[in-house]
N, C-alpha and C positions, 0 to 999 in steps of 0.2 A: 482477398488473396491471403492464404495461410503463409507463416514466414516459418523461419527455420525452428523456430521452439515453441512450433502449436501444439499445444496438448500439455505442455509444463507449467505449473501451479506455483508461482512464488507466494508467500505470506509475507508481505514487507512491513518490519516493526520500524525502519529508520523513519527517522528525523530530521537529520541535519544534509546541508548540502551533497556530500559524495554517494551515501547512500539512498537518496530518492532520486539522483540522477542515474545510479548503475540501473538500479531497477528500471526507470524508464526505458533505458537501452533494451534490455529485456523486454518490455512491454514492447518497445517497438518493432522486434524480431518475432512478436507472435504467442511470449507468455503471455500466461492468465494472472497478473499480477492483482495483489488483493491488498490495499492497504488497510495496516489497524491505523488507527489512530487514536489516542487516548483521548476521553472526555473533558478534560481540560489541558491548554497549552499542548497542543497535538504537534502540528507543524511551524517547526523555528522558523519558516519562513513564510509561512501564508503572512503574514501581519508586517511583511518588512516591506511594504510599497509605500505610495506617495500617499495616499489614503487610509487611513488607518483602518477603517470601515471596511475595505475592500482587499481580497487577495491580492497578491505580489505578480509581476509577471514573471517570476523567477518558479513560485509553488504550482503556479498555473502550468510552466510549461513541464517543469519536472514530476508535474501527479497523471500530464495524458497520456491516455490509453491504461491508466487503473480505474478499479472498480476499488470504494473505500466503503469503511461504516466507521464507528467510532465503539470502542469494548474498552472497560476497566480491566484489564487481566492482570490488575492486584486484587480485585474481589474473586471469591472462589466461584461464581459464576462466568466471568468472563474468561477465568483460566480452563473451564470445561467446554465452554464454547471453543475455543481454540483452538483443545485437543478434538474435538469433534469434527472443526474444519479439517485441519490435519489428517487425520484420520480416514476421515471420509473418500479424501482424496488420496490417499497411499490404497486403499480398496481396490477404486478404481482405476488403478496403475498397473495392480498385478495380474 
């Protein structure tokens, strides 16, 4: 069942708690939410459970319903990737 922001494309750079939680909200109404995550130290909170080894159920429930990868977008490849994502999608909009 499509929700009310099917068809809208977030790119979510957050990290810290308010920001992976709005985005959820979003994902849950029907965006196509895309998390980046950086190659290292990505999520301040995957690593905050009982387990060290193991996601948090804090990161678990604030990343469903995104799709993620992980991009350096301080190298100049990862900043062209993302203009690409971007892009591709403002295309497909108009």
């Amino acid at each position: 069942m499509a929700g009310p922001l099917d068809g809208i494309r977030i790119i979510d750079f957050t990290t810290m708690l308010a920001g992976p939680y709005a985005t959820m909200i979003l994902a849950d109404q029907g965006a196509d939410v895309i998390k980046i995550e950086a190659p290292i130290r990505s999520d301040r909170l995957g690593g905050a459970g009982y387990d060290p080894g193991q996601l948090s159920a804090a990161s678990l429930n604030n990343n469903r319903n995104k799709r993620s990868f992980s991009v350096d977008v301080k190298a100049a490849a990862g900043r062209e990737l993302m203009l690409k994502l971007a892009k591709a999608y403002r295309r497909s909009m108009c």
